[in-house]
C-alpha positions in Angstrom: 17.8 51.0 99.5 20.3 51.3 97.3 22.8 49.1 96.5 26.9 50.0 94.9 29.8 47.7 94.2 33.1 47.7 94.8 34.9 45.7 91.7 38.0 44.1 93.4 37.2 40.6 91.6 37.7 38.3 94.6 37.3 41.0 97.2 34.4 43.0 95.6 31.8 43.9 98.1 28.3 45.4 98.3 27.8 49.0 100.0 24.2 49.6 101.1 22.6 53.0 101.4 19.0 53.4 102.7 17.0 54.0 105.8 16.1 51.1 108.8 19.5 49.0 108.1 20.0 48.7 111.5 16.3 47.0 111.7 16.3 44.9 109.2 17.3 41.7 110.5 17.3 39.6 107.5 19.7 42.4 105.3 21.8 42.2 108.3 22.3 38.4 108.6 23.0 38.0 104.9 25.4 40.4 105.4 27.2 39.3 108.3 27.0 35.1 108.9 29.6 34.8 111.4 28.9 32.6 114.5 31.0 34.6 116.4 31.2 38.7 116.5 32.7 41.6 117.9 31.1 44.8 117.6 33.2 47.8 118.2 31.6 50.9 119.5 31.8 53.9 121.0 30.4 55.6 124.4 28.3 58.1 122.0 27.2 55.2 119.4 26.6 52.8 121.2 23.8 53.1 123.4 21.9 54.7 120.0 22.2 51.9 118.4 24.3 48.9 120.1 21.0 47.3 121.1 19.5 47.2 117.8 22.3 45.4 116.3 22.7 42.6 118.7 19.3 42.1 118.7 19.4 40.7 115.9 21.9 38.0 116.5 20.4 36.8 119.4 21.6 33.2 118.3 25.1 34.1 117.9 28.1 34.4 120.2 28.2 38.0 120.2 31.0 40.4 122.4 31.4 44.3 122.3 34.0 46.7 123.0 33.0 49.9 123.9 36.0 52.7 123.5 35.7 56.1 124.4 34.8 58.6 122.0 36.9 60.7 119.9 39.9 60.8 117.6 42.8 60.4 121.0 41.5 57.1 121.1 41.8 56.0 118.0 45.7 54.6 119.4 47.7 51.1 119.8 46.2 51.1 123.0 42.5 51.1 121.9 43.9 48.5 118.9 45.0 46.3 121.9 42.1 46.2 123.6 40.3 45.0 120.8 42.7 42.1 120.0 43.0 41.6 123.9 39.2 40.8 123.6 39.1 38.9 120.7 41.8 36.5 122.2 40.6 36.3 125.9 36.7 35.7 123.9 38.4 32.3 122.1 37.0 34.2 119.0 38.2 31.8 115.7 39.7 32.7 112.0 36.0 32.6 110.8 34.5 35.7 113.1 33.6 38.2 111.9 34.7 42.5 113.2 31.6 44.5 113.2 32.7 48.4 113.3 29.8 50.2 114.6 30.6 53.9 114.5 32.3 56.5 112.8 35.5 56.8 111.1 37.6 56.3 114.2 35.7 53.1 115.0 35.7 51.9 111.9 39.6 52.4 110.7 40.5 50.9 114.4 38.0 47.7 113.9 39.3 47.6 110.5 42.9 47.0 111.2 42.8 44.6 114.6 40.5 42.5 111.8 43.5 42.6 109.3 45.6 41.5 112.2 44.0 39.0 114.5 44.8 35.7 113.2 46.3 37.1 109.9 43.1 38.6 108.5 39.4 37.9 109.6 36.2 39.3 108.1 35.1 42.7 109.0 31.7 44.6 108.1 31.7 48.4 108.4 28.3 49.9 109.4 29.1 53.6 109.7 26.9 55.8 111.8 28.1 59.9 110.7 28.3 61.1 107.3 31.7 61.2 107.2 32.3 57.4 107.8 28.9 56.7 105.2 31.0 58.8 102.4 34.5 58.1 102.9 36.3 56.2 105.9 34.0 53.1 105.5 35.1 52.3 101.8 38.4 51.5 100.3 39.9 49.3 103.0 41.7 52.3 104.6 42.7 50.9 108.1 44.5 52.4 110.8 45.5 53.9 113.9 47.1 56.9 115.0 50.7 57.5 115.8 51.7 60.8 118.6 53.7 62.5 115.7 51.0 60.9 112.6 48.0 60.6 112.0 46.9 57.0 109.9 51.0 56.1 110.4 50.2 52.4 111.8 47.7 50.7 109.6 46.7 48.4 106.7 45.0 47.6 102.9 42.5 45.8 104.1 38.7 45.4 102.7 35.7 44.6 104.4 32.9 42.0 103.4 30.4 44.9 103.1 29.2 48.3 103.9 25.9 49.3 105.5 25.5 52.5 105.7 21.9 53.3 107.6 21.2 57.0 106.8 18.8 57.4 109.1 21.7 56.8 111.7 22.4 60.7 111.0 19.7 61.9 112.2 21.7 62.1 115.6 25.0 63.8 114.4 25.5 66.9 115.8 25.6 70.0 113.4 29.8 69.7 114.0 29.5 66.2 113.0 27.3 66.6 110.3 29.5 69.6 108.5 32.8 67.4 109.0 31.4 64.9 106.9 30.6 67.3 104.2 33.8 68.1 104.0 34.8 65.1 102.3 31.6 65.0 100.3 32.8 68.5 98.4 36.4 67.4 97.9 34.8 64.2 95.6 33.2 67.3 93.5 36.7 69.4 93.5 38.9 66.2 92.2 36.8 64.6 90.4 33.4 66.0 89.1 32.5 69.3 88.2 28.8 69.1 88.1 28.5 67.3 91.6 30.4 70.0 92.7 28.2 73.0 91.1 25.3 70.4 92.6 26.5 70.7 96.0 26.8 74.5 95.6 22.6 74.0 95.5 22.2 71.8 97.7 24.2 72.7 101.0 21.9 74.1 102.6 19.6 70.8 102.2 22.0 68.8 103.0 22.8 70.3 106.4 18.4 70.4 106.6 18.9 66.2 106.7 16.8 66.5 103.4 16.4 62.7 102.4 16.7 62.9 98.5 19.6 65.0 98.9 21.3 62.9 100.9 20.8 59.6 99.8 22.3 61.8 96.4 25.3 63.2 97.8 26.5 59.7 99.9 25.3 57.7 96.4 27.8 59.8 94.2 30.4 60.1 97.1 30.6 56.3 97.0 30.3 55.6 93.4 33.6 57.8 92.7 35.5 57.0 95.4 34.5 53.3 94.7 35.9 53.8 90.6 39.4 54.8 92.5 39.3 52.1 94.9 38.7 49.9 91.8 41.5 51.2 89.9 44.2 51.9 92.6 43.8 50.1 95.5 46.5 50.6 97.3 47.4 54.1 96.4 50.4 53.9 94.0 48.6 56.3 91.4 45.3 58.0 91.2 44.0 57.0 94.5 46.1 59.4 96.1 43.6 62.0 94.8 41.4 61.3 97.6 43.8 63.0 100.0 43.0 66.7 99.0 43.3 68.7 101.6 44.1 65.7 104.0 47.9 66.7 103.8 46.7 69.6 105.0 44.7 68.6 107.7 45.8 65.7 109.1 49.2 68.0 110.4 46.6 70.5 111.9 45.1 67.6 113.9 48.3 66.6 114.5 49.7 70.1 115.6 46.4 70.2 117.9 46.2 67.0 119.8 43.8 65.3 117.9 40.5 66.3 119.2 40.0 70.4 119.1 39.8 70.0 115.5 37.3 67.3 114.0 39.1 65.2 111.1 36.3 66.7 108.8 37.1 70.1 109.5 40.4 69.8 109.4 40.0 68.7 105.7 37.6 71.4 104.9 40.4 74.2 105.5 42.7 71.7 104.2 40.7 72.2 100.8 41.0 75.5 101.0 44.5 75.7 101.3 44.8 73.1 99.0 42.9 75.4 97.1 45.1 78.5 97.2 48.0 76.2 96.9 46.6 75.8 93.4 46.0 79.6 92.6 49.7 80.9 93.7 50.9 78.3 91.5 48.8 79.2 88.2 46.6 76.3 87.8 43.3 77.6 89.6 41.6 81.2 89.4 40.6 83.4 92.2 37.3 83.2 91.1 37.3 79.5 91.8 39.0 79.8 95.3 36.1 82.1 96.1 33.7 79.2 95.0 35.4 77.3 96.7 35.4 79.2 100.5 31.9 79.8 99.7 30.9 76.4 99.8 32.8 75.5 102.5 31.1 78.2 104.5 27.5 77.4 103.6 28.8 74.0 105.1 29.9 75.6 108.8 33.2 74.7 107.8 36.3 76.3 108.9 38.7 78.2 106.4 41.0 79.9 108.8 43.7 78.7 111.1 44.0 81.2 113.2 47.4 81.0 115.5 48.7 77.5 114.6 52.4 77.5 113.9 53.1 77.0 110.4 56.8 76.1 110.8 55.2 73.4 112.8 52.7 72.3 110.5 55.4 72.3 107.2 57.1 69.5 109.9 54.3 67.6 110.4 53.4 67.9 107.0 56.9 66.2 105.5 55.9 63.3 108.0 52.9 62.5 105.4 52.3 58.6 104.1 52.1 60.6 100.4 55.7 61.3 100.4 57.9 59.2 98.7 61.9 59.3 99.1 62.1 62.1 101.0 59.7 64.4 98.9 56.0 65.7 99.8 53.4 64.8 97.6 50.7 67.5 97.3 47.3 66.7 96.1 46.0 69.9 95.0 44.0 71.3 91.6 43.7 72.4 87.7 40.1 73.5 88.2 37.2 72.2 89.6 36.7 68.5 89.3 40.4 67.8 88.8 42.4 67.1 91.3 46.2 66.4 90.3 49.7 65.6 92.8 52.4 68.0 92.7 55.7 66.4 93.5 58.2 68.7 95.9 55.7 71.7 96.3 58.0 74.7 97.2 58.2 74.9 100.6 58.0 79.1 100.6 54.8 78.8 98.5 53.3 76.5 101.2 54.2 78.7 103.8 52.3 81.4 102.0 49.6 79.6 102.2 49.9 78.7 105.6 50.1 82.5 106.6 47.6 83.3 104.3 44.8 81.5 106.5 45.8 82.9 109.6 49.4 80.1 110.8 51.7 82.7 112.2 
């Protein structure tokens, strides 16, 4: 096991990487010391895992909700039926939310936690690569809006993060190449040589090979955990995590949340974050090709065949990044260095758009 911080002085917390989390009762009850909890799971997660948890808190007052699976549900009406259970449950200031899933589980649990009662402890135990990397760290909490996506939410920072990687032993290959997705944009913003490391190392990755993933979530965490550290809330660097999320979150949003897994919606969104970069001078061709290569040793899409890229530019201008009226677009100077382009030109991003395949 390996263990990172997250240096918020008063709301620093542990995140845990290793195999047999999920078994190991006495990791698990330092970690969460609540008399009361509520897990939140999913129909896929939680009859993998569900029983395991609870097991070991067999002397606690312990109630689940279940949700369906899948980014639709990941709405204010899932959100209420968490805080419907935590009231109608007598549950008090001093539970404690247990998210026990992926990134939709664990940005929902997240935010009814910041709201019931005004704030109560929450513990993020993600279950797909995705969540282990990303969505689990940095107090990103949320739920989705019809014409948004992440457009109701909160700041809000769990007591801890235990991320079980043998939990991905049952992703699906989808599953699996969404989450790299996020683990190559930490390489393109922010570090060269985990990025020319991954270019090796795909293809073991997407194998399940243990060293190489306990690598890739270890450095995915310690750099996105240096951000969180420095910008918590997102009024400077932070906003360098959102390459290719700009992007992406208006294809999910132009699909109906669900054709298009988050992760893969961020993969093309790197892309064209990517080309975004080249058409305006600051990245070469040759990188864009390293780029689409990696992407595509991940099972990643790069194309968006047929969507509508009048539509997308509107969804797009809806994004939490702008400010006043203006887009913010995270996008690159080379790789490892992300950077935010105020007002991108709205013909050049429609280039782009086309350029993938948005009629």
């Amino acid at each position: 096991m390996e263990t990172l911080q997250v240096a918020l002085d008063e709301r620093s917390y542990p995140i845990l990487i290793g195999p047999d989390l999920l078994t190991d009762g006495t990791i698990l009850r330092a970690h969460i010391q609540a008399a009361q909890l509520l897990v939140v799971s999913n129909e896929v997660v939680a009859p993998l895992f569900l029983d395991r948890l609870t097991g070991r808190f067999t002397d606690r007052h312990v109630a689940t909700v279940i949700l369906p699976d899948g980014e639709a549900h990941k709405s204010l009406e899932s959100f209420s039926q968490v805080m419907d259970t935590l009231v109608s449950a007598r549950f008090h200031r001093d539970c404690c939310v247990v998210a026990l899933g992926g990134g939709v589980v664990g940005d929902l649990a997240g935010f009814a936690a910041a709201c019931y009662q005004r704030g109560v402890d929450y513990v993020q135990i993600p279950t797909t690569l995705l969540a282990q990397v990303d969505s689990s760290v940095g107090g990103k909490t949320a739920v989705n809006h019809p014409r948004g996506k992440n457009l109701i939410g909160a700041f809000y920072q769990p007591r801890c993060v235990l991320a079980d990687t043998n939990t991905l032993k049952t992703l699906p290959p989808r599953e699996l190449s969404a989450g790299l997705a996020e683990v190559i944009k930490y390489g393109l913003i922010l570090d060269g040589e985990f990025f020319c490391w991954l270019e090796d190392h795909i293809a073991a990755l997407r194998e399940l090979e243990p060293h190489a993933l306990r690598t890739a979530i270890r450095r995915s965490c310690e750099l996105k955990a240096l951000i969180v550290a420095e910008d918590e809330r997102e009024a400077g660097r932070r906003a360098l995590l959102n390459l290719g999320h700009t992007f992406g979150h208006a294809i999910e949003a132009a699909t109906g949340y669900g054709e298009w897994l988050h992760g893969e919606a961020v993969g093309a969104g790197l892309l064209l974050a990517a080309k975004f970069a080249a058409r305006s001078g600051t990245l070469s061709d040759a990188d864009v090709a390293r780029i689409e290569s990696v992407l595509k040793a991940a099972a990643l899409p790069t194309s968006i065949d047929g969507l509508a890229a009048e539509q997308l530019l509107d969804l797009m201008a809806l994004d939490k990044k702008t400010r006043r009226g203006e887009l913010r677009l995270i996008t690159l100077t080379g790789i490892g260095a992300g950077s935010i382009v105020n007002n991108p030109p709205r013909h050049r991003l429609m280039e782009v758009l086309k350029d993938c395949g948005a009629v």
